[in-house]
Each structure stands twice: as structure tokens, then as C-alpha cells.
C-alpha positions as CSV (number, residue, x, y, z in Angstrom):
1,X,0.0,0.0,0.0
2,X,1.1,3.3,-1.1
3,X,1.0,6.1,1.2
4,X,1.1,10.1,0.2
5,X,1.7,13.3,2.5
6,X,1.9,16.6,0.8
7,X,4.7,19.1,1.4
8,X,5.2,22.7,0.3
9,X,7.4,25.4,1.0
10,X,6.2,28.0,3.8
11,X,5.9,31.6,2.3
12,X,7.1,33.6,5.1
13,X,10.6,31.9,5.8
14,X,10.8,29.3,2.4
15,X,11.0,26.2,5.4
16,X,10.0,22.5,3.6
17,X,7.2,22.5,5.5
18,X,4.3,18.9,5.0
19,X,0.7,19.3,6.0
20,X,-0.3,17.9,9.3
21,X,-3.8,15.0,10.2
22,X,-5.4,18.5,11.8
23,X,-4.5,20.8,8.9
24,X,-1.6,22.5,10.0
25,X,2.2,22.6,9.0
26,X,4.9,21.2,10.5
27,X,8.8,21.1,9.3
28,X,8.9,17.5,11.3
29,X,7.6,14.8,8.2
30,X,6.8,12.8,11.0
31,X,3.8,14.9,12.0
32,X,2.9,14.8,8.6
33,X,-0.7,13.3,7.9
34,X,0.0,10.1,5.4
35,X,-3.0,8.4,3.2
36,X,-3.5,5.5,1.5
37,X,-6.8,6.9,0.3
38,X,-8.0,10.7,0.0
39,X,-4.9,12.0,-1.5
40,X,-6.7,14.3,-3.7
41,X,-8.5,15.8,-0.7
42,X,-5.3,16.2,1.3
43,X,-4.1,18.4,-1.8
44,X,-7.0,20.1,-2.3
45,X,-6.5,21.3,0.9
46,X,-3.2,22.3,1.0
47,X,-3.8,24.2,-2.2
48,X,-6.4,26.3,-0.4
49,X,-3.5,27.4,2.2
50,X,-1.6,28.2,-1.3
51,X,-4.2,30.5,-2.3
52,X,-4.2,32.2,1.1
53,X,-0.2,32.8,0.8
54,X,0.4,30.3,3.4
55,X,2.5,28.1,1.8
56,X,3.4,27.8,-2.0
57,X,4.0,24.9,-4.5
58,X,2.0,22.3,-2.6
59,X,2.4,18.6,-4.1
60,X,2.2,15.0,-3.1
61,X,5.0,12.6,-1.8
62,X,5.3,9.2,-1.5
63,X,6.2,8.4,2.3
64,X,6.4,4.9,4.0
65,X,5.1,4.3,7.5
66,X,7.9,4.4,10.0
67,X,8.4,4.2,13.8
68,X,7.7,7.6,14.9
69,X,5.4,8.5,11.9
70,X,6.0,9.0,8.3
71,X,8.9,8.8,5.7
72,X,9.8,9.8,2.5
73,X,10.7,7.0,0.6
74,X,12.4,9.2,-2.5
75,X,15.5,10.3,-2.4
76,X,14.7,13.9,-3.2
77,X,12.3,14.5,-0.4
78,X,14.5,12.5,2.2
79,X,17.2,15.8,1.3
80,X,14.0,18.2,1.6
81,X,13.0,16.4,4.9
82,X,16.2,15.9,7.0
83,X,18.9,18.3,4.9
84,X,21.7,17.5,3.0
85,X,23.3,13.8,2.6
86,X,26.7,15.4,2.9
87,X,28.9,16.9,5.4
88,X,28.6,21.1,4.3
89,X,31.7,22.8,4.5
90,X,31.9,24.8,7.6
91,X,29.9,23.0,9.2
92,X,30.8,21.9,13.1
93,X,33.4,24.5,13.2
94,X,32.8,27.5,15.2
């Protein structure tokens, strides 16, 4: 069973941000509400808080039931979920 979550960008600060079960938006993809069903709803939705300048660029994402909630199971969104898959330059030092 495929599940979907939908994630956007927030329009005040640009933060990957993915649509919560009470309609809300969180930066953690684990508070992100995940369907097998109803994915056309959840977008629906989501583009409403588009057209109210909430967030911008609202889509689907395939996402995989984990522990502590769900999971991007594409590369791509893994990056836009937990950051970059390589050390930055810089980064520690300070």
C-alpha cells in the first residue's frame, strides 16, 4: 500500500514545511498526515493554504510508515525532509 503526505514550502521563511492529520504545517515529516486513500482531498486542501499565501507549491509525496510517523521513501524529499546527505563545508566549526 502506497501512502502520500503533501509538502510545500512556507511563504514567510521558504521552510520545507508537510501538512499535518489537523490541517496544520509542520517542518517535522513525521507529524505529517499520510494516506493511503483521500490523497486528492489532502491536496485540495493544501492548495487552499496556497491560495491564502500560506505556503506555496503544494504537491504529493510518496512516504512509508515508519516508527515515529511517516517517511519519504524518495531520495529527493529525504534531502528536503532531513537536509543535505553530505557533510557542508563549515559545518561543526565554530
Amino acid at each position: 500500500m502506497t501512502l502520500q503526505a503533501v509538502t510545500a514550502n512556507r511563504l514567510a521563511d521558504g521552510a520545507v514545511v508537510f501538512r499535518t492529520p489537523a490541517g496544520a504545517w509542520s517542518t517535522d515529516v513525521a507529524a505529517a498526515a499520510a494516506v493511503a486513500t483521500g490523497e486528492a482531498e489532502l491536496l485540495k486542501a493544501a492548495e487552499a493554504d496556497a491560495a491564502r499565501q500560506i505556503v506555496v507549491g503544494p504537491y504529493l509525496i510518496a512516504v512509508a510508515a515508519g516508527a515515529a510517523g511517516p517517511v519519504p521513501t524518495v531520495h529527493r524529499e529525504r534531502i528536503r525532509a532531513y537536509g543535505p546527505s553530505i557533510g557542508l563545508p563549515g559545518a561543526g566549526e565554530g
